[in-house]
C-alpha positions in Angstrom: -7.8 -5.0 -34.3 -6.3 -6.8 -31.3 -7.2 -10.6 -32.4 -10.1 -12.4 -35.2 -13.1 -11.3 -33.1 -12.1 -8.1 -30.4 -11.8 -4.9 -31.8 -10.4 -1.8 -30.3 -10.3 1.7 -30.9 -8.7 4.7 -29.1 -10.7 8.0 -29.3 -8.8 11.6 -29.9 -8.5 12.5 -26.4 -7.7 9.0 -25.1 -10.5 7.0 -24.2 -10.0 3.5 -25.3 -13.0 1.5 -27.0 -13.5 -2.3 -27.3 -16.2 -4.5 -28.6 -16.6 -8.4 -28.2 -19.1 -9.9 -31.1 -20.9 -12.3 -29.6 -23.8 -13.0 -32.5 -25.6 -15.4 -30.8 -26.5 -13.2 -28.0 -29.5 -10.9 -28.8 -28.5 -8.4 -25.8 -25.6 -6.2 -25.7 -23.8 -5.5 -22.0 -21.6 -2.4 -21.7 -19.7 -1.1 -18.8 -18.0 2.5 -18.6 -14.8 2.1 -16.4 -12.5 4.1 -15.1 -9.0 3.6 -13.5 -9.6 4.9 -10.4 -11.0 4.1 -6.8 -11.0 3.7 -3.1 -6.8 3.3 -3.1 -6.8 7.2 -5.0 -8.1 8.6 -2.2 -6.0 10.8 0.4 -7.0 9.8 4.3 -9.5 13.3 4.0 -11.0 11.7 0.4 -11.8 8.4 2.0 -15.0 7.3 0.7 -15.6 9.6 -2.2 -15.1 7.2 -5.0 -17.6 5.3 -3.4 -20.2 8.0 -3.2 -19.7 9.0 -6.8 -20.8 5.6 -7.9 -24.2 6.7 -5.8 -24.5 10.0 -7.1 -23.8 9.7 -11.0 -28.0 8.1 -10.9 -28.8 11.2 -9.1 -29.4 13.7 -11.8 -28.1 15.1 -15.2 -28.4 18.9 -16.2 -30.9 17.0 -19.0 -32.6 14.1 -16.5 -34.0 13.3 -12.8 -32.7 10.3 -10.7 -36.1 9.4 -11.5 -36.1 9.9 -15.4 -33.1 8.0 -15.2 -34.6 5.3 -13.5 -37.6 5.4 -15.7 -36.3 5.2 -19.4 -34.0 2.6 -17.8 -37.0 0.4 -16.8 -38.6 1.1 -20.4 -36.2 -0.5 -22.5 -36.3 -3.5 -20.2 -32.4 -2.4 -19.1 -30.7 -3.3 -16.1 -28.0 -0.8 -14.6 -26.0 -0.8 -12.0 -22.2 0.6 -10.8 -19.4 -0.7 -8.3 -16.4 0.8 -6.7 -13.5 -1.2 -6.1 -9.7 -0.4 -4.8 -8.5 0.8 -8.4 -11.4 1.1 -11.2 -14.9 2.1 -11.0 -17.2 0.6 -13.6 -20.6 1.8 -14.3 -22.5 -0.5 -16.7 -25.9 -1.6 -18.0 -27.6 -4.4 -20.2 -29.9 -4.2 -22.5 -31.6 -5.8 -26.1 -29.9 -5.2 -29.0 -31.8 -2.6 -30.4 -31.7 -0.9 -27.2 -27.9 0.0 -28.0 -28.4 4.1 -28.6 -30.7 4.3 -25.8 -28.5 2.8 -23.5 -25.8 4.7 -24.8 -27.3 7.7 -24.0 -28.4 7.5 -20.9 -25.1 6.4 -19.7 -23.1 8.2 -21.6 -25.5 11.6 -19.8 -25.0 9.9 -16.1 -21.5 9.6 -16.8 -20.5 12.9 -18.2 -23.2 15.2 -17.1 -24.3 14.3 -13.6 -24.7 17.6 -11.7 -24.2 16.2 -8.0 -26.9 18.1 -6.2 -26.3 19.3 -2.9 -30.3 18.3 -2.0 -29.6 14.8 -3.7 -26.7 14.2 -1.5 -28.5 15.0 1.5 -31.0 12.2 0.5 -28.0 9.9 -0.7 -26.0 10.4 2.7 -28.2 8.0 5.0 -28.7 5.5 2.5 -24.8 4.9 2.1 -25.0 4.6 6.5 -27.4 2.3 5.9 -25.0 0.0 3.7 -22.3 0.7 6.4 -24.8 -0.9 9.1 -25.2 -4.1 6.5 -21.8 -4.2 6.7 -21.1 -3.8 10.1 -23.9 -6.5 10.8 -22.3 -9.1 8.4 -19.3 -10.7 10.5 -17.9 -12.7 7.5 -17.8 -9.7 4.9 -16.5 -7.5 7.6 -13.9 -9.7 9.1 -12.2 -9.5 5.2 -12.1 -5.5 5.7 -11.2 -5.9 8.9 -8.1 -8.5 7.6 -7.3 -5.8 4.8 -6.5 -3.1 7.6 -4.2 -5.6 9.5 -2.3 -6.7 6.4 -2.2 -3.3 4.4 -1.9 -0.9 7.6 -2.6 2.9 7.2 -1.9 2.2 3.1 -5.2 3.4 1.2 -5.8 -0.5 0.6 -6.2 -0.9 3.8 -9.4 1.1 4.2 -12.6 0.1 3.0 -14.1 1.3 -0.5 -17.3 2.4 1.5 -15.5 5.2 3.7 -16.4 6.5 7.4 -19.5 7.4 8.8 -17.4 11.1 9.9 -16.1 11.4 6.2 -19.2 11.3 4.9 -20.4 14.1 6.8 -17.8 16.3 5.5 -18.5 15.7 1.5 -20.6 17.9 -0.4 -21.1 19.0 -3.9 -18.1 20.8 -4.6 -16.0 18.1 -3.3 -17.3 15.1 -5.2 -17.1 17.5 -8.4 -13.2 18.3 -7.5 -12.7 14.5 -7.2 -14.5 13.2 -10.5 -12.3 15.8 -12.4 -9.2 14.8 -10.9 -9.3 11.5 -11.4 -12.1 10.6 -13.9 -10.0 11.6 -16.9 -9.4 10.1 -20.8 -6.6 8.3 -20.4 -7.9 6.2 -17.9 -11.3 6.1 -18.8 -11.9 2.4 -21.0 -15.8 1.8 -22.9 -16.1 -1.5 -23.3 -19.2 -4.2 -24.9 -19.7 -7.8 -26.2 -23.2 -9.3 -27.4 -24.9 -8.3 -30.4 -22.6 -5.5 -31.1 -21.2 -3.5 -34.3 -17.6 -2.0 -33.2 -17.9 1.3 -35.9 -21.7 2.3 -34.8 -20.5 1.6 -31.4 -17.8 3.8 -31.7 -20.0 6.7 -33.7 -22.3 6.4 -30.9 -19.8 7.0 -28.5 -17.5 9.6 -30.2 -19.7 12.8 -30.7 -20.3 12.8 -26.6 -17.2 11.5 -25.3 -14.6 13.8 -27.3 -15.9 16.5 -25.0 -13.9 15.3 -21.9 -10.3 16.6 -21.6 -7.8 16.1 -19.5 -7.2 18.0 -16.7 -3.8 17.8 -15.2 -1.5 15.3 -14.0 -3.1 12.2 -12.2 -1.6 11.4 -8.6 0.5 8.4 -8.4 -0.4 5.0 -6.3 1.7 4.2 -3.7 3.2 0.8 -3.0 2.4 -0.7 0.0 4.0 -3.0 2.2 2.5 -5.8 4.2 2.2 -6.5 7.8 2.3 -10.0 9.5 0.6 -9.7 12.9 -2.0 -11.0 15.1 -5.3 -8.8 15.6 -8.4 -9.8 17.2 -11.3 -8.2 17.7 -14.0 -9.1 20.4 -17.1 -9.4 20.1 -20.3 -11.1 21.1 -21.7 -13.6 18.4 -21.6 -17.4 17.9 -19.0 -17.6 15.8 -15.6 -16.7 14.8 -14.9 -15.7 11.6 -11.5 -15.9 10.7 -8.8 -14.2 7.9 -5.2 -15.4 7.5 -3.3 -13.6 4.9 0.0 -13.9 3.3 2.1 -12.5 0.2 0.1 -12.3 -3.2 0.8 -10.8 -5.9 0.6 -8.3 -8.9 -2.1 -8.5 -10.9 0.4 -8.7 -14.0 2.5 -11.1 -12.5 3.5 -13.8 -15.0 2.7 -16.1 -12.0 -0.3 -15.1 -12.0 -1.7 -18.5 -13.5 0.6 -20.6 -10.7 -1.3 -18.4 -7.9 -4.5 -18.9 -9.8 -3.9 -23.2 -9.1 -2.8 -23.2 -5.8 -5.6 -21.3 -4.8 -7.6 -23.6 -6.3 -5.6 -26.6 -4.8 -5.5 -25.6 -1.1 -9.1 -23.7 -0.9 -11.1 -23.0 -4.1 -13.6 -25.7 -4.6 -15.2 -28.6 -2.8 -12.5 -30.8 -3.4 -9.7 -28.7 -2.2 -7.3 -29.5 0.6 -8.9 -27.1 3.0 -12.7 -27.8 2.0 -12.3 -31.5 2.9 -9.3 -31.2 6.0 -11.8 -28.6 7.6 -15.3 -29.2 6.7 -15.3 -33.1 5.4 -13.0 -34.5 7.5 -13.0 -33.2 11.1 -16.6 -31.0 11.0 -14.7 -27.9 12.1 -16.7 -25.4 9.5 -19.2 -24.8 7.4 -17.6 -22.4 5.7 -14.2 -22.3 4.1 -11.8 -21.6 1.5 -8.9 -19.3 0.5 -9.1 -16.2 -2.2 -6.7 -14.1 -3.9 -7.0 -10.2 -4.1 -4.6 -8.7 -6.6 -4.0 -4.9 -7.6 -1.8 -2.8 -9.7 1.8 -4.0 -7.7 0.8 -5.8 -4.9 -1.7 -8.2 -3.6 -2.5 -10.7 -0.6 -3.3 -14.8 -0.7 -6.2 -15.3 2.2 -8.1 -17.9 3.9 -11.4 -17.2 5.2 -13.7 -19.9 7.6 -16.2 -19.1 10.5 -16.1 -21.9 13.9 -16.9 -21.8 17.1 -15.0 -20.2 19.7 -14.4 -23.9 21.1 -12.6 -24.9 17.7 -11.0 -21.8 16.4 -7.1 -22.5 17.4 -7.1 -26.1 16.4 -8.8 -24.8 12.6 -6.2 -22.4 12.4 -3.3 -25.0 13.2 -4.8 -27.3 10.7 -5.0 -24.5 8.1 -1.5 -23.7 8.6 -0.4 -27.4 8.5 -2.1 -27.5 4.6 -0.1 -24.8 4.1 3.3 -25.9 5.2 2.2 -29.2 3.2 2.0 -27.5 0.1 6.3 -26.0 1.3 7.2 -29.3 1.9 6.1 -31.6 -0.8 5.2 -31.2 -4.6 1.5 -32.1 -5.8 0.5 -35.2 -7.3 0.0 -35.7 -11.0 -3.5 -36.1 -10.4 -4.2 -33.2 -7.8 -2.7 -30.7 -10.4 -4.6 -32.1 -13.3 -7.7 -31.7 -11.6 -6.9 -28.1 -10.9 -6.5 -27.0 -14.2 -9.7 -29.0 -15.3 -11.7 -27.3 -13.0 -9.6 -23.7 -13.4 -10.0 -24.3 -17.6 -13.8 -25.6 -17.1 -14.7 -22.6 -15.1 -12.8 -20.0 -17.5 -14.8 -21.4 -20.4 -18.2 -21.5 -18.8 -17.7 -17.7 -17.8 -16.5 -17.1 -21.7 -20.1 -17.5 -22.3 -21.7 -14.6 -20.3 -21.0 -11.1 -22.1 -21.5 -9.6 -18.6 -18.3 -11.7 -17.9 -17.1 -11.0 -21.6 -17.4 -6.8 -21.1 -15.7 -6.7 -17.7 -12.9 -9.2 -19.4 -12.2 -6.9 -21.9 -11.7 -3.7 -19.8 -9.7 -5.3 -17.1 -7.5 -6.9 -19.5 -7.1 -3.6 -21.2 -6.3 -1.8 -18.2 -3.9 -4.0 -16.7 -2.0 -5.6 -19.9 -3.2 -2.8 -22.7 -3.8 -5.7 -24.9 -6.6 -8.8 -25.0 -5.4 -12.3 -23.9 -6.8 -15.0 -25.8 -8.5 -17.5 -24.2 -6.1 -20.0 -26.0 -3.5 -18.2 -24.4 -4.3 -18.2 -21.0 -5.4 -21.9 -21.1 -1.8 -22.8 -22.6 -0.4 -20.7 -19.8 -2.7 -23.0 -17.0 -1.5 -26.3 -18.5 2.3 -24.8 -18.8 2.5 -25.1 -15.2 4.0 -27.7 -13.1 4.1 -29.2 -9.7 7.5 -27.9 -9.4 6.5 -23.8 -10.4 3.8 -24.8 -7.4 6.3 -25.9 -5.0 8.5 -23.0 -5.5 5.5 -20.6 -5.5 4.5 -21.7 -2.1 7.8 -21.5 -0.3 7.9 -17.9 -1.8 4.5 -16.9 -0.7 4.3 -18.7 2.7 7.5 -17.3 4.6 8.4 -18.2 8.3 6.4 -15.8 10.4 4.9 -14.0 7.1 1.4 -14.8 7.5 -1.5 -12.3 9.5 -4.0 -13.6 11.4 -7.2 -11.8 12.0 -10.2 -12.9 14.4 -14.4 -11.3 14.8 -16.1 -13.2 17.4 -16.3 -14.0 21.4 -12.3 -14.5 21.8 -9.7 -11.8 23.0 -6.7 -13.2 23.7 -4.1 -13.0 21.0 -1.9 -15.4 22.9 -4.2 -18.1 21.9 -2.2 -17.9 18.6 1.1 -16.8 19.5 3.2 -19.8 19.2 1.1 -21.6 15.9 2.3 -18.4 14.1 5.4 -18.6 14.6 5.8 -22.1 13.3 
């Protein structure tokens, strides 16, 4: 027992189990993860992760892809799986009384998917196809396209997705070699909140799960190092969509909830610096705000908009005037307060989804082996100053430490030299 309401336990091979009670809910969410994804891949591997997630709906030695499909659809479930740099999750939703069916069926996909050669075949064009939406979405892939120039050849800066010339080369035996490697107990975590009983959860899970032994020793991540450059890439649309990146952090980072308020603060809501500078103020974007992306020991602070050609270098010297604001000068009382009113009201409002609830759990578990309180984490968020904020942004922003990356109708890097290097 981890607190009043969460409740874990660890199986005898190592898979860790934890339930939320949430009895007001009459539907139960649970997600299968596993600690493992696009950043475990060697440069031959790229891609596989990803194409697991397909193939695990394809076919069990006991059900189709359609069977699977089916007794989905006839409990009134919803399914679905996603791949990110470090954890897989496949996960479904369903009634409450629905719990052993859905339990089974993903519990089968998971363990006992037979990845058909035939299946691939079918599988292969459809995963091109999502390459294509990709391709033809200038504002999702200027953010891969960011990742490559601020990660380099590190796994993390590849996309999840793969290559069009990997994907050729996979087959059968290769996605079966991969699943075993990596898809093993002690990184495997079940996790559920709704209308849930932790001990029949657990009896439902044990008699299938205790089957799946390790295999070996799992591969080691490698830390990567971050480059500061300018890289633009031509091409012919109406806008350009833009990426600047700089220093983030660990996803365990105790400044973690310092990170999580200047984000807010300079880009993460309507009111932020950037939102109204940008958008309100001088008309320079519709679009705009900054992100964070975090993993196991590193991670990367961005800011995304999309302008015109005509307006791109005087958005990207106002964006890095906010930013050398925020080195310069400590936030007012009342700009900090509202960041943690809005960080606190947004935590809380999520609290209430047990989609949001079973994906808390397991990420929490994986990346702190314990469950943070919501009580605790909102102490943290009001524990932090203007001061920690200050100091956080000088550490983060560094002369000359921050990438730029351009999609759209310019090609002259010059065009940014000297803002840089301010």
């Amino acid at each position: 027992m981890t607190s009043a309401s969460i409740q874990k336990s660890t199986l005898p091979n190592g898979i860790r189990v934890l339930t939320m009670p949430m009895p007001h809910l009459y539907s139960v969410s649970m997600g299968i993860w596993v600690d493992a994804g696009a950043r475990d891949e060697t440069t031959d591997e790229r891609g596989l992760s990803h194409f697991i997630e397909h193939m695990i709906f394809k076919g069990t030695r006991r059900r189709s892809a359609y069977q699977i499909a089916k007794e989905f659809d006839a409990i009134g479930g919803a399914t679905n799986a996603f791949t990110s740099m470090e954890n897989t999750c496949y996960y479904a939703k369903v009634m409450n009384g629905q719990l052993p069916t859905m339990v089974d069926i993903l519990s089968d996909i998971f363990l006992n998917s037979v990845f058909d050669q035939q299946e691939m075949e079918r599988e292969r064009p459809v995963i091109f196809q999502e390459i294509s939406m990709l391709e033809d979405s200038p504002d999702e892939l200027v953010h891969h396209l960011a990742g490559q120039n601020f990660w380099g050849d590190h796994p993390l800066g590849h996309p999840v997705i793969g290559t069009r010339e990997n994907l050729m080369r996979f087959d059968s035996s290769k996605l079966k070699r991969f699943f075993h490697k990596l898809y093993q107990p002690e990184r495997i975590v079940i996790s559920a909140a709704g209308m849930i009983d932790h001990p029949v959860f657990v009896d439902l899970l044990h008699p299938v799960f205790e089957m799946l032994t390790s295999t070996g020793e799992l591969p080691q991540r490698e830390k990567p190092t971050n480059h500061f450059q300018i890289q633009v890439h031509p091409r012919d649309q109406e806008q350009v969509h833009l990426c600047l990146g700089s220093r983030g952090m660990a996803t365990s980072n105790p400044d973690r909830y310092t990170l999580s308020l200047l984000n807010t603060i300079l880009g993460g809501n309507m009111s932020s610096r950037l939102f109204q500078e940008i958008r309100e103020k001088y008309g320079l974007a519709y679009s705009i705000y900054s992100f964070v992306n975090s993993f196991e020991d590193a991670g990367m602070f961005g800011i995304y908009a999309a302008v015109s050609p005509d307006h791109v270098v005087e958005t990207v010297e106002r964006i890095l005037t906010a930013i050398r604001k925020l080195k310069e000068a400590p936030v007012s009382d009342d700009e900090l307060k509202s960041a943690k009113d809005y960080t606190k009201g947004a935590l809380l409002l999520s609290a209430e989804s047990n989609d949001n609830q079973m994906i808390r759990l397991a990420q929490q578990e994986i990346h702190f082996g314990r469950h943070i309180p919501m009580k605790e984490i909102l102490s943290k968020i009001d524990g932090v100053s203007a001061r920690d904020l200050l100091a956080l942004s000088r550490r983060l922003f560094g002369d000359d430490q921050v990438a730029l990356t351009t999609l759209g109708p310019i090609a002259d890097e010059s065009l940014f030299s000297d803002l840089m290097k301010q």
